[in-house]
TIGU-155311 format. One line per 10 residues: number of its first residue (from 1); their letters; for each residue x, y, z of N, C-alpha, C. Coordinates in pm, whole numbers, plus 50000, padded with zeros to 5 digits. Atoms other than C-alpha are relative to their C-alpha. Layout:
NUM = A = X:Y:Z:X:Y:Z:X:Y:Z; ...
END
This chain:
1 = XXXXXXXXXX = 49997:50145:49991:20599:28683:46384:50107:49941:49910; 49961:50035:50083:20816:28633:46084:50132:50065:50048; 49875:49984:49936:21076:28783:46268:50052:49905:50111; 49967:50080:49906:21066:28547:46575:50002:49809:49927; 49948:50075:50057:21104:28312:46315:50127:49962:49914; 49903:49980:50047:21406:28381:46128:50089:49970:50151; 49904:49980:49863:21587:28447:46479:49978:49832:50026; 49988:50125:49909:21466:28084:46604:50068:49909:49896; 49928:50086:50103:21577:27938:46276:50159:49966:50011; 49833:50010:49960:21932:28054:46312:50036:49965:50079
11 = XXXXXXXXXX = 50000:50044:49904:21930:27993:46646:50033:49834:50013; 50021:50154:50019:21825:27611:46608:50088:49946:49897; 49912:50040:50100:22057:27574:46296:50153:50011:50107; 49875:49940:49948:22378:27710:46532:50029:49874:50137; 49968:50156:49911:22268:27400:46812:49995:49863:49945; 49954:50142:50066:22207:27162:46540:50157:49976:49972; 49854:49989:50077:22584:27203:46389:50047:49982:50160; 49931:50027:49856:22664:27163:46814:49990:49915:50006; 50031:50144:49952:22479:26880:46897:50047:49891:49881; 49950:50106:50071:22630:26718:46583:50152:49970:49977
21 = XXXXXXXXXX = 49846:50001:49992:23004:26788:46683:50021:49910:50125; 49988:50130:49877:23108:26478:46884:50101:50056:50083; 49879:49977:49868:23396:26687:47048:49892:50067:50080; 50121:49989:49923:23063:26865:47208:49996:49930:50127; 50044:50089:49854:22950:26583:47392:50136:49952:50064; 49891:50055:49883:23299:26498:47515:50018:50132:50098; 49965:49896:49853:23356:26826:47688:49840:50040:50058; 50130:49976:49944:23003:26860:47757:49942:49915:50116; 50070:50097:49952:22898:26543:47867:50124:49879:50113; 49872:50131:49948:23260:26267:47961:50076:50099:50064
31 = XXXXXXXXXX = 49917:49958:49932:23434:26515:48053:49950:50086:50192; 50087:49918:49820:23194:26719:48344:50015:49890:50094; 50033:50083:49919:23154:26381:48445:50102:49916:50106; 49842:49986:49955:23511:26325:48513:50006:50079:50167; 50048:49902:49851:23470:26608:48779:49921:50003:50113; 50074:50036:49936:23161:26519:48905:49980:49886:50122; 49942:50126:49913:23272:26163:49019:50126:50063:50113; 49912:49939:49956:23605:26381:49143:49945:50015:50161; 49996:49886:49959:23458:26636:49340:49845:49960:50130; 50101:50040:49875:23153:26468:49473:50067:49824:50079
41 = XXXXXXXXXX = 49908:50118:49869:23390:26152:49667:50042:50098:50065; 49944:49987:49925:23597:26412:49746:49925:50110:50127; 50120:49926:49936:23309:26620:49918:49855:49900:50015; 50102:50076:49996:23073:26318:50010:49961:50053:50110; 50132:49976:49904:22797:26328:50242:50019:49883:50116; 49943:50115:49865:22901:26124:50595:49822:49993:49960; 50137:50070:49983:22538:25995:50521:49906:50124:50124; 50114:50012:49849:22212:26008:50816:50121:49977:50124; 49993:50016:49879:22302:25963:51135:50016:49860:50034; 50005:50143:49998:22397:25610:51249:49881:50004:50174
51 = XXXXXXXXXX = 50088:50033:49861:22108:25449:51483:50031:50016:50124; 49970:49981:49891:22311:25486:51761:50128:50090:50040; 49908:49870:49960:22522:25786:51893:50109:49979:50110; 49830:50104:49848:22872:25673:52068:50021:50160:50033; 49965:49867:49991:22947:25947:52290:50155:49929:50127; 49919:50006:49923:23266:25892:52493:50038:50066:50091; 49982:49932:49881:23293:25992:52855:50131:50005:50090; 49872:50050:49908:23615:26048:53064:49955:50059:50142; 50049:50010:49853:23485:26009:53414:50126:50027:50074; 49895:49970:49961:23789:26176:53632:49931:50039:50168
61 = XXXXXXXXXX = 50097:50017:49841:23482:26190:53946:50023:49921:50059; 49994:50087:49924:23520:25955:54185:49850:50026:50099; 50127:49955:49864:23165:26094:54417:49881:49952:49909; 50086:50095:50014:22849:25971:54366:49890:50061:49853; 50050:49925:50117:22688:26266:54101:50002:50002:49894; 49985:50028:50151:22871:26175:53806:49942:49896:49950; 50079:50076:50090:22741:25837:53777:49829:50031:49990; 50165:49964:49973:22388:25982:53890:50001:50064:49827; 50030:49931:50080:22461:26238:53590:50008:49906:49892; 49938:50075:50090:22562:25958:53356:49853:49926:49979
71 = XXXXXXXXXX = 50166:50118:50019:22242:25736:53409:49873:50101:49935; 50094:49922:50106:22049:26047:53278:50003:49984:49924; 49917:50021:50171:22234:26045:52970:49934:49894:49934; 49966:50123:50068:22194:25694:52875:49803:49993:49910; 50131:50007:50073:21935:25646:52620:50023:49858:49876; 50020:50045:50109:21826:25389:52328:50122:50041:49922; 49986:49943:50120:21972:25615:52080:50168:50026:50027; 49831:49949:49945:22330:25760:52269:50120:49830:50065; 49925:50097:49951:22578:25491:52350:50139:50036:50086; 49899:49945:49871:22832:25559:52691:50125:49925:49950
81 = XXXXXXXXXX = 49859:50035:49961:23185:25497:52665:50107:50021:50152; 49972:49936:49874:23311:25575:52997:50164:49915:50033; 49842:50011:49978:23702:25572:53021:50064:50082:50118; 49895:49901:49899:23971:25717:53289:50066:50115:49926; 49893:49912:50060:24180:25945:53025:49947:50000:49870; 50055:49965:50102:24147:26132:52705:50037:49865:49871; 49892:50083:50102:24158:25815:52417:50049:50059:49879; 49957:49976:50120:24354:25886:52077:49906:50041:49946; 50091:50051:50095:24041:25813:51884:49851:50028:50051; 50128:49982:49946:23674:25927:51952:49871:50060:49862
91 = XXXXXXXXXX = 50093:49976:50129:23382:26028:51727:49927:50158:50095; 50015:49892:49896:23244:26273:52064:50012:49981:50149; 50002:50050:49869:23334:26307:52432:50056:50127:50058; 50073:49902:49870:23237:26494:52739:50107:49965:50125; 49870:49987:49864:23528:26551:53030:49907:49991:50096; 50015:49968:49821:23390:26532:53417:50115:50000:50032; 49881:49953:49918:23625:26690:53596:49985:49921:50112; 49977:50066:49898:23774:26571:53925:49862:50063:50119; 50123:49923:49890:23541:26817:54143:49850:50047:49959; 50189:49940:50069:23210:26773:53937:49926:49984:50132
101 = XXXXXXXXXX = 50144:50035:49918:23025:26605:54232:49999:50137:50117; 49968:49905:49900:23212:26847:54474:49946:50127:49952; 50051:49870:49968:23094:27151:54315:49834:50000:49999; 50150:50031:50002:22722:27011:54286:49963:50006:50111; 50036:49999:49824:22713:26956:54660:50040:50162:50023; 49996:49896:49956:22845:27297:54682:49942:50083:49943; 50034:49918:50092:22647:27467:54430:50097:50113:49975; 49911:49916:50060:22895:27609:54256:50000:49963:49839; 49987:50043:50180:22898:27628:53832:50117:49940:49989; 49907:50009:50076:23103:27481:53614:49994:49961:49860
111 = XXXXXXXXXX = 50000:50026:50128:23159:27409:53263:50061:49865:49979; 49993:50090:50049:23186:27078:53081:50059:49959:49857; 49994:49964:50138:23402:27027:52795:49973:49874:49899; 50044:50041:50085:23267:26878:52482:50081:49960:49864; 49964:49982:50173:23415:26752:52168:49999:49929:49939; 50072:50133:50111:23358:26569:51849:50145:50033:49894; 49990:49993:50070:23528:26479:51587:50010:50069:49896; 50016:49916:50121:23609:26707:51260:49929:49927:49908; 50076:50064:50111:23451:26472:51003:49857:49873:50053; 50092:50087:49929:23184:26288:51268:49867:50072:49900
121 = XXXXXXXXXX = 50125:49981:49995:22834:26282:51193:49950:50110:50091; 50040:49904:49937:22681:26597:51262:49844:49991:50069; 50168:50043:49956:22296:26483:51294:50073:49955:50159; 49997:50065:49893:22463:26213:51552:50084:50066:50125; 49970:49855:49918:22642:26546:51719:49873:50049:50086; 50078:49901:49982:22361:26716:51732:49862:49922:50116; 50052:50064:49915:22148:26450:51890:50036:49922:50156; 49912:49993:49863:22438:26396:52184:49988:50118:50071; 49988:49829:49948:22422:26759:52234:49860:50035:50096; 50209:50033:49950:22034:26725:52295:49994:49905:50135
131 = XXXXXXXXXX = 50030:50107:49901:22069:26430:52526:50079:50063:50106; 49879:49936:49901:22359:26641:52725:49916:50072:50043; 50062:49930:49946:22127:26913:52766:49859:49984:50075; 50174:50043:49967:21789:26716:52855:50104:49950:50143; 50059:50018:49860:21999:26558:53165:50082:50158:50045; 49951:49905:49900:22188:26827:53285:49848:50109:50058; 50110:49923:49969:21839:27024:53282:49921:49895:50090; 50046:50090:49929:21702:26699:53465:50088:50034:50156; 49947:49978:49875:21953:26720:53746:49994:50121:50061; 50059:49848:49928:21926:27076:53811:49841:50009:50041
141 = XXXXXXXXXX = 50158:49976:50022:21549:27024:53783:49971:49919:50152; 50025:50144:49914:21565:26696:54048:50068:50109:50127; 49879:49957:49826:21857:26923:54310:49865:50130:50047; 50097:49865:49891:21581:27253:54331:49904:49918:50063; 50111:50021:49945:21299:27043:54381:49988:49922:50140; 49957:50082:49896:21489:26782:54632:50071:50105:50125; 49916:49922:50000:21748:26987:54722:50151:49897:50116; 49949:50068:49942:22011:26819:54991:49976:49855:50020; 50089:50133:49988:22003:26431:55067:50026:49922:49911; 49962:50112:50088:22025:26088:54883:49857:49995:49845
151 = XXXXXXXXXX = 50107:49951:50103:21809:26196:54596:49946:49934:49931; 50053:50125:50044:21813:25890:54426:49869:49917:50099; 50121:50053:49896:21594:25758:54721:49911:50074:50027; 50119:49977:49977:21385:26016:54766:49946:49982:49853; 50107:50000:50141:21250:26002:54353:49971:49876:50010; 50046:50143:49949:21240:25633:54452:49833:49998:50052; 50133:49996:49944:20928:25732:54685:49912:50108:49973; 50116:49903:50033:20781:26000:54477:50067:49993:49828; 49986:50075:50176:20796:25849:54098:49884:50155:49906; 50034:49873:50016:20572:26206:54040:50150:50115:49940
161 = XXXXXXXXXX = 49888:49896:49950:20903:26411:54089:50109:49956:49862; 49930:50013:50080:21126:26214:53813:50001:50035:49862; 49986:49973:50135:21211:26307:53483:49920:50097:49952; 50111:49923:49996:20985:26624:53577:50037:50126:49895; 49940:49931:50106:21198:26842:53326:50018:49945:49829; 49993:50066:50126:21176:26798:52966:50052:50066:49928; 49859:49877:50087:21428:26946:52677:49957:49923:49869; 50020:50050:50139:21289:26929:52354:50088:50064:49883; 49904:49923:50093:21515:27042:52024:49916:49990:49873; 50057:50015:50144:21418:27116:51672:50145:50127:49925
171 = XXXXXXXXXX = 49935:49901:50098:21620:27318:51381:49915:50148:49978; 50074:49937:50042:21506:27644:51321:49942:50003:49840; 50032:49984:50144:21309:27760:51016:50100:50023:49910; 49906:49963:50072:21477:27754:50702:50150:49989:50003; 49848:50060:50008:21835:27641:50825:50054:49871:49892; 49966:50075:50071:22044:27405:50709:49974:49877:50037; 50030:50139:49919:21965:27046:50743:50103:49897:49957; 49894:50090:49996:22230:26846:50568:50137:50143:49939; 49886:49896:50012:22580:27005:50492:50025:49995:49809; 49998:50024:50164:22648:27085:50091:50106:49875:49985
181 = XXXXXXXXXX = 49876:50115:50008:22836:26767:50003:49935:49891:49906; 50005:50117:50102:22858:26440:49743:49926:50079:49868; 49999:49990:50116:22708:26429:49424:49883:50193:49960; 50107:49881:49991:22389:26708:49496:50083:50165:49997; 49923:49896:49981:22682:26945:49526:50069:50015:49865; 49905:50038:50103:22936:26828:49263:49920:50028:49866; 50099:49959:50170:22629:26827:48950:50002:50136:50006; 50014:49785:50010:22542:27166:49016:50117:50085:49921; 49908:49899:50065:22874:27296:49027:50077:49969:49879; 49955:50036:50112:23034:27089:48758:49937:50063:49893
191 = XXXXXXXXXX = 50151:49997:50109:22730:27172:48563:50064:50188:49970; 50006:49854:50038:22764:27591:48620:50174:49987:49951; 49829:49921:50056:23179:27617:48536:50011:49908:49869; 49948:50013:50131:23128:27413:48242:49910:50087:49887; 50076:49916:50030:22845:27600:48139:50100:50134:49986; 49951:49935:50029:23040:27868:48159:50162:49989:49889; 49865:50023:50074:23356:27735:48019:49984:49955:49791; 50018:50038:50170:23217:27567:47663:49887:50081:49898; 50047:49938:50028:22940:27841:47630:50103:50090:49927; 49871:49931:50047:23253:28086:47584:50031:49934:49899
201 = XXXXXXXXXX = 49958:50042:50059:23432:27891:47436:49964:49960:49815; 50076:50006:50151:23190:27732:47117:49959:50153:49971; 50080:49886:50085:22981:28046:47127:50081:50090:49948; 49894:49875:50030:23290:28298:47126:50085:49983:49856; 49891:50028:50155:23503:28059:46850:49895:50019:49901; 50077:50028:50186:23213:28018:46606:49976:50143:49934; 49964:49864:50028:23140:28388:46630:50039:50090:49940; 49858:49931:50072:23486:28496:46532:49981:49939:49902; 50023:50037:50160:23451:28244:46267:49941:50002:49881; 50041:50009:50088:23191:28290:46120:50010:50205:49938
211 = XXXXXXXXXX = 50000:49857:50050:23242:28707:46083:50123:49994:49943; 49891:50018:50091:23603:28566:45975:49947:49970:49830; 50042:50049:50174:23449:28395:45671:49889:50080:49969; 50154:49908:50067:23172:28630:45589:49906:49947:50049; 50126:50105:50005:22932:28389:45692:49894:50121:50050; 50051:49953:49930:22786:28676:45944:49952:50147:49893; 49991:49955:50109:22818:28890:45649:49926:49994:49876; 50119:50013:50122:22619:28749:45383:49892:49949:50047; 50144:50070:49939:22346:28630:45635:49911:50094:50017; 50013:49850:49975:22281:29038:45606:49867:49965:49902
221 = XXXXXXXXXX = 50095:49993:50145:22150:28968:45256:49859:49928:49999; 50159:50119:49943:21864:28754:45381:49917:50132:50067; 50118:49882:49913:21541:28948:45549:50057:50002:50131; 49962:49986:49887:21749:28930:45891:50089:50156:50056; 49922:49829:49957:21883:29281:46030:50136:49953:50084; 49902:50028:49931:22180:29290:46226:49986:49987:50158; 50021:50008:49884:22011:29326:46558:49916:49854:50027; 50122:50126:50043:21785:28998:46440:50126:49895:50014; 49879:50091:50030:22143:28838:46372:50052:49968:50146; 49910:49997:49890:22300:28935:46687:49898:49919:50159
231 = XXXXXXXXXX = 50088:50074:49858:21940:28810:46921:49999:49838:49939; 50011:50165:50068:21990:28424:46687:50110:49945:50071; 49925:50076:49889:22307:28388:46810:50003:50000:50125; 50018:49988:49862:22267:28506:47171:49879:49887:49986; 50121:50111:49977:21927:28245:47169:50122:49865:50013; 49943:50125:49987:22154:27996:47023:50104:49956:50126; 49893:50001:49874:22434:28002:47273:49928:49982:50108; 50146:50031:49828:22138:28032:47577:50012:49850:49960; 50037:50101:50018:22057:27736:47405:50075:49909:50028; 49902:50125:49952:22350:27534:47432:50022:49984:50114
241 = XXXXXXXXXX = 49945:50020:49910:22430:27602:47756:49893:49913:50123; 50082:50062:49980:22060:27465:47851:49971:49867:49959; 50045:50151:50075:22086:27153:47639:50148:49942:50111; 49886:50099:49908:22419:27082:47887:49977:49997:50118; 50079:49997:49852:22262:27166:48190:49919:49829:49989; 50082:50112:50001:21973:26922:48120:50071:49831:49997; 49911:50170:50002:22236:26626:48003:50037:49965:50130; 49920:50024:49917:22427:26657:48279:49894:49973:50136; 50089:50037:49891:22083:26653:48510:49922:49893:50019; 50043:50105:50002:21970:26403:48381:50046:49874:50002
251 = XXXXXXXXXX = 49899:50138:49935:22247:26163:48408:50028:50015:50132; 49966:49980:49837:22315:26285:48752:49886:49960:50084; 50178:50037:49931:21932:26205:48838:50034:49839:49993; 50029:50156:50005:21981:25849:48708:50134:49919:50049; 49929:50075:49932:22326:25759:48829:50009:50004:50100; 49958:49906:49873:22355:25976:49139:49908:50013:50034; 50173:49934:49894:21989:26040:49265:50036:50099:50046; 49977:49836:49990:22085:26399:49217:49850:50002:50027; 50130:49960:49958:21804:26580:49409:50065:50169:49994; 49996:49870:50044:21780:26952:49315:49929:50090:50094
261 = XXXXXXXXXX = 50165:49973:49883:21486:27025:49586:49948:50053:49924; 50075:49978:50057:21305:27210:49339:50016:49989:49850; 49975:50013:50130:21356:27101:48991:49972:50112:49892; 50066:49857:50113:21151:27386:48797:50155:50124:50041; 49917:49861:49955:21360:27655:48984:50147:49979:49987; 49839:50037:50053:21681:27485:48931:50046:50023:49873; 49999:49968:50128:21643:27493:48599:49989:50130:49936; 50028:49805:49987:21520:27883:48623:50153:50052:50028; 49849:49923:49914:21829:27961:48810:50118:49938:49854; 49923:50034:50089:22057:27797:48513:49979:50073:49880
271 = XXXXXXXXXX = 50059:49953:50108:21854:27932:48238:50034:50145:50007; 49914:49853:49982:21931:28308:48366:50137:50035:49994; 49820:49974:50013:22298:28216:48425:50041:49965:49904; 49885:50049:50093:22365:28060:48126:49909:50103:49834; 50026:49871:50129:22155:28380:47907:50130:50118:50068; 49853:49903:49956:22471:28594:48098:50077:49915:49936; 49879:50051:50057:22721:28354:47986:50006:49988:49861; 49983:49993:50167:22589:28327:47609:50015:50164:50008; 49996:49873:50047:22567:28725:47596:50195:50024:50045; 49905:49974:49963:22954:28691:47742:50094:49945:49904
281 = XXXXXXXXXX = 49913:50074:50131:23061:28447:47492:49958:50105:49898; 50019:49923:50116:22932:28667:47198:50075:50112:50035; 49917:49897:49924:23087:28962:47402:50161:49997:49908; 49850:50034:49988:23441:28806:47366:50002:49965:49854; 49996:50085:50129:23381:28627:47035:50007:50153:49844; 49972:49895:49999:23324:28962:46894:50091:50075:49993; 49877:49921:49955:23661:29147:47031:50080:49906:49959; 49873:50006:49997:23877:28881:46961:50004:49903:49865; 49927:50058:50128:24051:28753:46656:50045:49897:49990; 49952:50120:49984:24219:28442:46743:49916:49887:50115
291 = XXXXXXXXXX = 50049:50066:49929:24073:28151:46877:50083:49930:50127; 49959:50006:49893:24326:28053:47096:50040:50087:50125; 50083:49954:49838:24255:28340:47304:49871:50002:50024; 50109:50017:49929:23919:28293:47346:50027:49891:50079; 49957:50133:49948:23995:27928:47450:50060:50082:50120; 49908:49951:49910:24254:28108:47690:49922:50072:50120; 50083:49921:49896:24029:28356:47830:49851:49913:50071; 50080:50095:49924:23732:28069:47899:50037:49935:50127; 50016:50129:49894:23912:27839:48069:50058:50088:50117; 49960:49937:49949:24096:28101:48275:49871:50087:50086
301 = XXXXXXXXXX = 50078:49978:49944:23777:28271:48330:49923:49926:50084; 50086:50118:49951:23561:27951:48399:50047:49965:50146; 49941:50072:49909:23817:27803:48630:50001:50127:50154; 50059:49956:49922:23832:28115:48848:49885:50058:50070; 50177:49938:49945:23472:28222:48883:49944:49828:50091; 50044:50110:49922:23424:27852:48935:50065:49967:50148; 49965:50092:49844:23673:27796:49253:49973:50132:50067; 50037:49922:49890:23589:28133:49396:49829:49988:50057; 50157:49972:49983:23197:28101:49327:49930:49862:50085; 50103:50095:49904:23128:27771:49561:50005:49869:49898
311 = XXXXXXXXXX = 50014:50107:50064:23168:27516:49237:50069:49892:50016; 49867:50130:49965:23490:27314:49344:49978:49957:50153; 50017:50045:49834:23389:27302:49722:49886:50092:50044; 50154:49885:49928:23045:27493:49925:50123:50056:50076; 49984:49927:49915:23096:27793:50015:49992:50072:50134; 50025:49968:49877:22980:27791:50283:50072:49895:50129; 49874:50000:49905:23263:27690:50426:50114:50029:50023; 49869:49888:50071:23492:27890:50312:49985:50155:50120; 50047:49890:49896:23564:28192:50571:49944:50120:49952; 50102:49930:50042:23320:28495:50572:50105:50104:49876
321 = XXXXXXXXXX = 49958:49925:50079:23603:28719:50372:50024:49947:49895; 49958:50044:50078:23651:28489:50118:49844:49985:49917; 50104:49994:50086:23290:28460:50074:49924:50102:49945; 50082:49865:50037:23222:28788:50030:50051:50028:49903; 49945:49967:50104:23503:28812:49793:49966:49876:49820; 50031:50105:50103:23326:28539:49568:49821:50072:49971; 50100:49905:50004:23046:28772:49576:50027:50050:49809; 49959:49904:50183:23205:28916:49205:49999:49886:49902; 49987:50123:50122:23186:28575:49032:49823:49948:50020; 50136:49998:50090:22847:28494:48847:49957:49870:50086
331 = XXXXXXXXXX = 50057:50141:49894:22897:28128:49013:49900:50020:50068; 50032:49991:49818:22856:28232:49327:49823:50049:50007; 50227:49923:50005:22434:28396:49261:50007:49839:50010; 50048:50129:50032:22399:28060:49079:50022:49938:50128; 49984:50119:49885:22543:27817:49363:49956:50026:50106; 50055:49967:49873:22394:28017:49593:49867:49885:50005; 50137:49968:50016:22068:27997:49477:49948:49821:49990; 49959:50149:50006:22135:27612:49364:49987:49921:50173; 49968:50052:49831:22222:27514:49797:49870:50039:50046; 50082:49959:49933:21952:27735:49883:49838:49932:49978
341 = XXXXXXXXXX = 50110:50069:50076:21727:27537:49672:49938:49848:50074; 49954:50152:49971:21856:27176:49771:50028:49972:50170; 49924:50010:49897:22027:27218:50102:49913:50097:50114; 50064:49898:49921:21835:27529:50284:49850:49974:49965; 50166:50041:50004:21443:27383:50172:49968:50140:49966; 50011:49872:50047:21432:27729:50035:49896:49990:49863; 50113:49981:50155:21157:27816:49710:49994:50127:49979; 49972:49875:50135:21111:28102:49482:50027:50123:50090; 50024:49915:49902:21086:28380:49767:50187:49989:50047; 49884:49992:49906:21444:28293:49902:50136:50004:49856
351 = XXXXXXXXXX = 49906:49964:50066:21655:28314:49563:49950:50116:49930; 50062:49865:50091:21456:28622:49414:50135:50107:50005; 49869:49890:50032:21784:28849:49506:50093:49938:49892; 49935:50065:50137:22002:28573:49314:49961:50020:49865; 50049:50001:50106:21772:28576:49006:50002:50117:49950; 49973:49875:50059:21777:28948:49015:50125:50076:49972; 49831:49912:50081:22148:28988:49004:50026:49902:49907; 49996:50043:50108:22171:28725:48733:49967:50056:49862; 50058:49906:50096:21939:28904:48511:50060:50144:50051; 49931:49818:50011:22071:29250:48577:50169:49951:49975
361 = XXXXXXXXXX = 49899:50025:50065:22425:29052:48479:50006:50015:49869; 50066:50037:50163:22242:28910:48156:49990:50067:49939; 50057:49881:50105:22098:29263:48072:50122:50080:49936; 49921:49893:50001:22410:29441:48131:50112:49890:49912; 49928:50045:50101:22633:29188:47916:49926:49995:49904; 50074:50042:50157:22355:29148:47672:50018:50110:49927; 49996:49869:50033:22372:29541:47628:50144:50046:49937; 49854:49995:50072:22775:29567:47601:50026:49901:49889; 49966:50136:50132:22745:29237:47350:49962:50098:49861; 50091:49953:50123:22509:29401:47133:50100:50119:49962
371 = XXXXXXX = 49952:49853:50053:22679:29706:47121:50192:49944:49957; 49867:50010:50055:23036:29523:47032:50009:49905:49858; 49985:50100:50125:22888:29285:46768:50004:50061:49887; 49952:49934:50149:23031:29311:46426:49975:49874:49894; 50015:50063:50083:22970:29148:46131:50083:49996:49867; 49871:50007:50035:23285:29220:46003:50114:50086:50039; 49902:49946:49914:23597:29290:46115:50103:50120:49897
END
């Protein structure tokens, strides 16, 4: 007991002397936030779905099927544009060819081409897409059961027979429901590459400094061992990188209505990545002698783990070789696990692989730390 006291002492002495360095809260706190504003405009969220879904039609039919197929379509929710030629400008729109009606009378297939927008509303996509497929399954549904003939007139005298096909849609389980984007994206990742960047950085300079000045040295002479020394600072460093997490979540909660989807587990998932990044800072802090390479090797490190690991933009949109090759940066567990949290309605069951390569990071830097710390050089 008197050991897990000494350790928390030092520990808590190593974040007081943090939390009372005002350059701290600037790279901790003004500066993430810098990024955050950045990174979540430039990755915002096209919102919900607007109430009503413009779909733009270029009618190139002249026979009587296309407008039949068109009056399916039309709903509350979808709104028709119906033009002669492709316009400049569209949000989504559906070609009829010249020989739609002609190959309907002849039963013959054909394909319909579709297209939206690169930056449209995907909900209001996805609910055009739905309404495309409810009539086309209507008219096929109306030609077997009619089959030849003014069809419109016969459902006229058998009101039984209409709209006898129904096309329902849903998302599957566990997909995605909105796309990673704006601020829900931007906290996170701001949050993990600075975490990584000022963890290094403080934990690695003070480190060196203090085994420069003896400090690490005459803290021997006290009842603390050297393995007691080396788990105070690894705590402390965890520690800091948890007291910047929290700032940064909690201003992001109150300016940004940052939503995390599971708050506990968000915080789990940080707390593992940022006991790897203190055992990485002590690592480095350790080996190196000058502080302006640690500095060097943080931000160098930080900056690429952060744009390969999903923190400057979701990865998951990034192509599959690129995401596999972001597979080797620490980010990338975290931001997984972070999206999968927020974005995929995912809970403890669906980041358990993340959490276990975090901690098997943690163990395996905590293990090379320990075994490089010195207490004098």
């Amino acid at each position: 007991m008197r050991t897990v006291k000494r350790v928390l002492h030092v520990a808590g002495n190593d974040l007081r002397l943090m939390v009372g360095d005002k350059a701290f809260f600037f790279w901790s706190l003004v500066f993430p936030m810098l990024f955050i504003v950045l990174f979540g405009l430039v990755f915002k969220s096209s919102g919900g779905a607007p109430a009503v879904a413009e779909l733009t039609v270029v009618n190139l039919d002249e026979g009587r099927w296309a407008a039949y197929f068109l009056d399916k379509i039309k709903s509350p929710t979808v709104e028709l544009k119906v033009v002669g030629a492709e316009p400049a400008e569209y949000n989504r729109l559906i070609v009829l060819p010249p020989d739609f009606s002609a190959r309907i009378e002849a039963r013959r297939a054909q394909a319909l081409a579709f297209k939206k927008r690169e930056n449209a509303s995907a909900k209001a996509a996805a609910r055009v897409e739905t309404r495309l497929y409810q009539a086309i399954a209507r008219v096929l549904g109306e030609i077997v059961l009619y089959g030849d003939g003014d069809l419109s007139k016969f459902l006229d005298g058998h009101a039984g027979f209409r709209d006898i096909v129904r096309v329902e849609s849903r998302f599957p389980e566990n997909t995605v429901t909105a796309v990673p984007s704006g601020f829900d994206h931007s906290i996170p990742g701001t949050t993990v590459q600075f975490i990584m960047m000022m963890v290094i950085i403080y934990g690695g300079v003070t480190v060196m400094e203090d085994r420069k000045k003896g400090v690490l040295a005459r803290m021997l002479f006290s009842p603390l061992s050297k393995g007691e020394l080396f788990q105070a600072k690894l705590l402390g460093r965890w520690g800091m990188g948890l007291v910047q997490a929290i700032i940064l979540f909690v201003v992001g909660r109150i300016l940004f209505k940052l939503d995390l989807g599971s708050a506990p587990l968000a915080l789990l998932v940080i707390a593992v990545f940022s006991l790897a990044m203190a055992a990485l800072s002590v690592f480095i802090g350790s080996l190196c002698r000058k502080e302006d390479l640690i500095i060097g090797l943080a931000v160098l490190l930080a900056n690429i783990f952060a744009g390969l690991g999903g923190c400057w933009w979701p990865s998951e949109i990034v192509p599959p070789g690129v995401r596999t090759a972001a597979m080797a940066s620490p980010a990338y567990w975290a931001m997984d696990a972070l999206h999968k949290l927020r974005f995929f309605q995912g809970g403890a069951g669906d980041i358990l692989l993340n959490l276990g390569i975090l901690s098997a990071l943690a163990a395996v830097l905590g293990a090379v730390a320990a075994r490089a710390f010195k207490v004098r050089d």
